[in-house]
ROMIGU-401391 format. One record per residue (C-alpha): residue in three letters; x, y, z. Coordinates in steps of 0.1 Angstrom, whole numbers, plus 5000, padded with zeros to 4 digits. Example, Ala and Ser with C-alpha at 12.3 -4.5 7.8 and 13.67 -1.06 7.14 Angstrom:
ALA512349555078 SER513749895071 
REM end
This chain:
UNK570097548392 UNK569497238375 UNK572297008356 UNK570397058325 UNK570397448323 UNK574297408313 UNK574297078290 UNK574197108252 UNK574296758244 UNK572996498255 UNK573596138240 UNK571895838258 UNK570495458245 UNK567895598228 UNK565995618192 UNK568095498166 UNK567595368127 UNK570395268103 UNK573395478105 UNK572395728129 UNK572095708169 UNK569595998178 UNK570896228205 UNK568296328233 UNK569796648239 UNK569596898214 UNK566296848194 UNK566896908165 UNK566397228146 UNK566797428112 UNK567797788105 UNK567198058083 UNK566897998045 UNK570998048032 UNK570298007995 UNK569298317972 UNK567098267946 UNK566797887952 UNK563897887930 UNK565498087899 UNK562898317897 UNK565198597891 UNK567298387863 UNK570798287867 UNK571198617899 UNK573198477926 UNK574398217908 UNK577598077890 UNK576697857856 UNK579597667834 UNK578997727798 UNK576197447789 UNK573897497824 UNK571397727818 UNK568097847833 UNK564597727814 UNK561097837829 UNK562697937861 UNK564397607870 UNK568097507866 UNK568997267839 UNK572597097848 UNK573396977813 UNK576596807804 UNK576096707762 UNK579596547760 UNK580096447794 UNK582596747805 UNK582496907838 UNK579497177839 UNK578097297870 UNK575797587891 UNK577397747921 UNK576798037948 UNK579298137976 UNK579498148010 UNK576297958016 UNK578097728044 UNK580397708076 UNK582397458074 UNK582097398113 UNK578297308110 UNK575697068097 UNK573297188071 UNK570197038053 UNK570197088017 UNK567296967997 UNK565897027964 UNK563496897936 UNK564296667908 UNK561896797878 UNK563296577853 UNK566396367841 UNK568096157819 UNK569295887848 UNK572496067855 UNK573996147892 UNK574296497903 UNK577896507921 UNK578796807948 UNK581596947963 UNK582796987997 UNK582296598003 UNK578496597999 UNK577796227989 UNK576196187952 UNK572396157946 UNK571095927920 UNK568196127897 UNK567095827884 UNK563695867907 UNK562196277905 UNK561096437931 UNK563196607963 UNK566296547975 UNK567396568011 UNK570696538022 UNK572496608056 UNK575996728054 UNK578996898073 UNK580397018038 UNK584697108034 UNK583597438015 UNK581997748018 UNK580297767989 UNK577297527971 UNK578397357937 UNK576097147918 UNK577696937892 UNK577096637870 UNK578896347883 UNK580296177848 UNK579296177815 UNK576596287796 UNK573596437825 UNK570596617816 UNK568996707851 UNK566396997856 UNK565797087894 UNK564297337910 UNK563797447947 UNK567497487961 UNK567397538000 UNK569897498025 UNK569597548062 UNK571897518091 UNK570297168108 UNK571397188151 UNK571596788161 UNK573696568180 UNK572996248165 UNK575696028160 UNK576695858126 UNK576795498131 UNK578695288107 UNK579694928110 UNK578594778072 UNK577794478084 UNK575394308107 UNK575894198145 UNK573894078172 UNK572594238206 UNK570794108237 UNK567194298233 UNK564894428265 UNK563594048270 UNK567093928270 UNK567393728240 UNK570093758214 UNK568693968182 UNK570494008149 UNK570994378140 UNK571094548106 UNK573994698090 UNK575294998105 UNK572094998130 UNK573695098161 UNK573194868190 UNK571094938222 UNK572594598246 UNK570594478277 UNK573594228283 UNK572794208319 UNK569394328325 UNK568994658337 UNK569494968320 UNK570694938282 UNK573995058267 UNK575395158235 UNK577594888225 UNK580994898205 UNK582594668197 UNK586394588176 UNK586094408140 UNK586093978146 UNK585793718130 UNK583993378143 UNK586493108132 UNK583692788137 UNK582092798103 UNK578592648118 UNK578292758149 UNK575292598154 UNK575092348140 UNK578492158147 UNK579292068112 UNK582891958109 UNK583291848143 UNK584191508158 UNK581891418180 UNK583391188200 UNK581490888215 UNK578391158211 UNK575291208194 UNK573491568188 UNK569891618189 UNK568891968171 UNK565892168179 UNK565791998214 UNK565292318240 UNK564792668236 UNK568392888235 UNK569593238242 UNK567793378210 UNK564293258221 UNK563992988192 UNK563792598197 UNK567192568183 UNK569192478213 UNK571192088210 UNK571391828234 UNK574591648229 UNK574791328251 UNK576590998245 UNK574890708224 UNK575990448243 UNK577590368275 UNK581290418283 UNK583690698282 UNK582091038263 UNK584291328252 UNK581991558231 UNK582591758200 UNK586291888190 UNK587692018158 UNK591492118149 UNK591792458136 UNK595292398126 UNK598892568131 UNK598592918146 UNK600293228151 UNK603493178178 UNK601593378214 UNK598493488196 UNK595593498220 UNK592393318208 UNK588793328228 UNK586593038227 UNK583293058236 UNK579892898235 UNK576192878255 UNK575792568278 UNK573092478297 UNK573192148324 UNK570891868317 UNK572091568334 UNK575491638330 UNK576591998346 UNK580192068339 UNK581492168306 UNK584992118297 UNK587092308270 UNK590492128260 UNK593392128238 UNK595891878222 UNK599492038211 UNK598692378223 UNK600892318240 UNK601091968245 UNK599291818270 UNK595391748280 UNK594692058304 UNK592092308297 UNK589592498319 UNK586092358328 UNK582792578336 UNK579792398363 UNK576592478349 UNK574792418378 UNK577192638405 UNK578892918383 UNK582192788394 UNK585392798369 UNK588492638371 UNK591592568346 UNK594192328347 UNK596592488322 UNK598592798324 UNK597992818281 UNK594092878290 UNK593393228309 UNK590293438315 UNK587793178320 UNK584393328327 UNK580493238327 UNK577893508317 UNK574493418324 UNK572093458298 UNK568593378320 UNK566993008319 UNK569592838329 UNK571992948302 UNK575493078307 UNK578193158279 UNK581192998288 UNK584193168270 UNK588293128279 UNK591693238260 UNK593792988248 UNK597493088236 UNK599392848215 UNK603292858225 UNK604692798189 UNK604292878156 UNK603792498147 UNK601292388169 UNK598092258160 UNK594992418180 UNK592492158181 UNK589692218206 UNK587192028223 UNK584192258224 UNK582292068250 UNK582691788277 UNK581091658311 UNK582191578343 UNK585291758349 UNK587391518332 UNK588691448296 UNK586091178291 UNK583191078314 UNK581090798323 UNK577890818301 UNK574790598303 UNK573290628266 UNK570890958275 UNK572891178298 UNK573891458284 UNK573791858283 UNK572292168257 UNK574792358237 UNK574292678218 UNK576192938195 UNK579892818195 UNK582793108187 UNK586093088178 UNK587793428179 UNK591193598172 UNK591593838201 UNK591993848243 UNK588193868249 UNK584893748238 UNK582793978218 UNK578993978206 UNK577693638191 UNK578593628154 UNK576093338139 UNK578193138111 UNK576392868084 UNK578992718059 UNK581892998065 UNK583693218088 UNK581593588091 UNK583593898099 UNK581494128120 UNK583094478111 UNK583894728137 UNK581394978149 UNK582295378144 UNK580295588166 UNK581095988149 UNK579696318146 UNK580496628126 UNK579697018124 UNK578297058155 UNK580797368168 UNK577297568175 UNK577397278209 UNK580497308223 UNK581697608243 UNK585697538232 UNK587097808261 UNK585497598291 UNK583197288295 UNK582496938308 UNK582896638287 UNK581196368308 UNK580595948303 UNK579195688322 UNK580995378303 UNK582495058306 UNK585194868291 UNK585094508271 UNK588694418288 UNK591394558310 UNK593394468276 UNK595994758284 UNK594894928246 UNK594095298241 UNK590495368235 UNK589195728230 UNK586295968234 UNK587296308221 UNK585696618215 UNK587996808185 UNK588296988157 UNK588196718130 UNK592196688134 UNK594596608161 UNK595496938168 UNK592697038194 UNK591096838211 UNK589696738248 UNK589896358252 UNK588796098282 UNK590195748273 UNK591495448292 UNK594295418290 UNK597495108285 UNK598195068323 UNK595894848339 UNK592394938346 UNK593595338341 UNK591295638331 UNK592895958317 UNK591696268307 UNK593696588290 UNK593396888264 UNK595796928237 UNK595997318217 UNK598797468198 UNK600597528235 UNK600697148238 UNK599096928263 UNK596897078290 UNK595096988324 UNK596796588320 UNK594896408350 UNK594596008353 UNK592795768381 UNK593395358384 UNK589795238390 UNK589794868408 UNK588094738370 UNK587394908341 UNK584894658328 UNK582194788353 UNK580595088346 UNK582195438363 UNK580595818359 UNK584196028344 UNK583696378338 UNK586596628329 UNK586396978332 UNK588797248312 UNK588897578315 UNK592097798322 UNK594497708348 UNK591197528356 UNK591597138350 UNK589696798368 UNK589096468365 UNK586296348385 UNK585395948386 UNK582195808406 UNK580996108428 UNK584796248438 UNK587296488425 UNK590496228417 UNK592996478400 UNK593496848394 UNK595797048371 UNK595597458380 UNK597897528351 UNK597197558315 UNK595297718280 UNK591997618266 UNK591297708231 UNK589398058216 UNK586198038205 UNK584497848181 UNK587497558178 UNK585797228188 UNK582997098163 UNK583396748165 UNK582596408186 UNK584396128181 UNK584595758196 UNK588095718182 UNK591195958182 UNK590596348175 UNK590896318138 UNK588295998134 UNK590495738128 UNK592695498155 UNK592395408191 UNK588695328182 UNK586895308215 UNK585394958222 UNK582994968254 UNK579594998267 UNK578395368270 UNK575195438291 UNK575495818286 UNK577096098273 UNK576896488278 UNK578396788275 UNK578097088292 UNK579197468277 UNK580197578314 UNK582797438335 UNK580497338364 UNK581397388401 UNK582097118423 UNK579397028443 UNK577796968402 UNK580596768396 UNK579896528422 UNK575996548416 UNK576996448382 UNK579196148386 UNK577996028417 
REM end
């Protein structure tokens, strides 16, 4: 028996557009017609209408003359555990919005013609309504049908980078979810926390002494594929330091991340260094030419180089100011191993994309020009989709990765919408932990956990509850087992979350190659088959 005979969803680095991730497993499908007389031809039948809505040459006119609260309704049209399509035709209008309830977003009428929406409605029954003041809207057509799909609601609001198929760094849309090469090999859906690049022109340099140095833009090709790389080198001979900024006094132990693409030219070590944070010239420096790393203060941790193909690596370490007064000022870029270096008027080395961020880690490139940019979180959620999951047994299974082994709580939960029910895998804050559970009304079921040697490589976790039936299994091999414990009855778990059971906190922040679940426990030798 194949793997797939058992899964009901299946979520991989696949199709996307903006605000929606598509799943590959189920494809998606409508049911039965749930509206009765959707077309009016039978008059008002079926239907609820406030005191001005009325039916003219079977269609519904939703007509508000003073702005109060008129309507058109008809019950128990929907589950509130399932998605539905609702559409319908706009025959004519005054410009007004149509409102809804349940939590079905608004639809403008300023443009006729149909309507689709996608919903996972609070209520049972349908309710038409003008949204405020005066509406004069005629439509026609009502239908609603269950709609089966996985896909994933994708929400972020603002745009972010990625590193594409060719491995160049692409901007991204708002709220398109990102499909990251980072790597080479297969892709991965990428989430990342809300940060905010602190250099203002990050590729540009604007601001920035640059000492003994000269910049020459447009000189080499960079990580995004575009001549826009700089050589900076010294314009005379002598001593050379490069460019440094102060960012002023900062936040007593608060972890910043500076990062930036270097290449070597004639010159193959990069240098980052701070004055006053704490005092004292140490900092860590990068070789360009042998991937080696080095630091020579204990404020600067985590220094790393990821190469980005060509010759290119981004070079990225923490710094931590000790006191509340100090002043971070940071030298983005040096040569030689050494505070200053011996520079013959040409010598020099290609910089790209400089960051400055507020947190343990480096995230995605966030371009800057003129200001700081905020790249917002992304939210990875999906609703009404209780027709997927078997709640009495399954398999919740993910082949992910971590950003850091930053000892923080990040979640991937199957649930109910609340955090009353729920199965969850998450890592958890011991280092480099995975853990896995099931909470019900009986409390928490099935707790397993396994320390993997690094969280920020990739690992195959799938959990399996059913009663007095609990395992976690990581990378081909059964690591713990509960044989006590409740699931949940039938028809509980309608929701998939990349964040606590309820949709909000302990966001999960990681790299997720693929997701699945399956409506049957799954025996063993599957398990292994699966995560191995």
């Amino acid at each position: 028996m194949s793997l797939l005979d058992d899964v009901s969803i299946v979520v991989t680095p696949n199709g996307y557009k903006a605000g929606e991730l598509y799943a590959v497993i189920p494809v998606p499908t409508e049911g039965s017609e749930l509206v009765d007389n959707g077309d009016f031809a039978n008059g008002e039948t079926d239907w609820t209408f406030s005191s001005q809505c009325e039916v003219v040459n079977d269609q519904a006119r939703i007509l508000s003359t003073d702005g109060s609260f008129q309507y058109i309704s008809q019950n128990n049209v929907f589950d509130t555990s399932k998605n539905y399509k609702l559409e319908f035709d706009v025959i004519s209008s005054n410009g007004a919005t149509l409102g809804f309830a349940g939590g079905i977003s608004d639809v403008q009428t300023t443009t006729l013609g149909r309507k689709t929406i996608y919903t996972s409605p609070s209520t049972t029954y349908l309710q038409i309504k003008r949204s405020s003041g005066v509406t004069d809207v005629v439509i026609d057509n009502i239908s609603v049908k269950e709609y089966t799909s996985a896909d994933m609601d994708v929400t972020r609001a603002t745009a972010a980078t990625r590193v594409d198929e060719n491995g160049l760094i692409e901007d991204v849309l708002d709220n398109v979810p990102r499909i990251d090469y980072t790597g080479g090999g297969c892709p991965h859906i990428l989430a990342e926390p809300q940060r905010t690049n602190l250099v203002t022109d990050s590729e540009s340099y604007t601001g920035y002494f640059n000492n003994s140095g000269t910049l020459i833009y447009n000189n080499t090709t960079s990580p995004d594929g575009l001549e826009n790389g700089a050589k900076n080198y010294a314009s005379t001979t002598g001593s050379f330091k490069g460019l440094s900024k102060s960012y002023g006094s900062t936040l007593n132990n608060t972890a910043y991340t500076l990062s930036i693409f270097a290449k070597a030219g004639e010159f193959d070590d990069l240098y980052f260094y701070n004055i006053g944070a704490p005092s004292g010239n140490g900092g860590v420096w990068f070789n360009l030419s042998t991937g080696n790393v080095g630091t020579t203060s204990a404020s600067w941790s985590s220094a790393k180089m990821e190469s980005f193909g060509n010759g290119w690596y981004r070079c990225s370490a923490v710094i931590t100011p000790s006191g509340t007064s100090d002043n971070l000022y940071i030298l983005l870029a040096d040569a030689n191993n050494s505070v200053t270096a011996t520079a013959n008027g040409t010598d020099g080395y290609y910089i790209y994309g400089a960051s400055l961020e507020e947190g343990s880690y480096a995230t995605s490139y966030i371009p800057t020009s003129g200001s700081t940019v905020t790249r917002n979180q992304d939210i990875f959620t999906r609703d009404g989709i209780g027709s997927l999951i078997n709640s009495t047994e399954g398999v919740l299974f993910v082949e992910m990765a971590a950003l850091s082994n930053d000892l923080s709580y990040r979640y991937i939960t199957l649930s109910d919408g609340t955090n009353s029910n729920y199965v969850i895998i998450r890592y958890y804050n011991n280092s480099n932990r995975i853990s896995a559970y099931l909470v019900n009304s009986a409390g928490t079921q099935g707790s397993t956990a396994f320390t993997v040697s690094d969280i920020t490589s990739f690992s195959k976790i799938a959990f399996k509850w059913k009663a007095s039936d609990f395992a976690l299994w990581v990378d081909g091999e059964e690591r713990s087992v509960q044989s006590s414990g409740t699931t949940f009855s039938s028809g509980v778990l309608n929701s998939l979350y990349f964040s606590e059971a309820d949709g909000s906190g302990n966001t999960f922040y990681g790299k997720v190659k693929q997701l699945q679940v399956y409506d049957t426990s799954l025996s063993d030798t599957q398990l292994a088959a699966l995560t191995s």
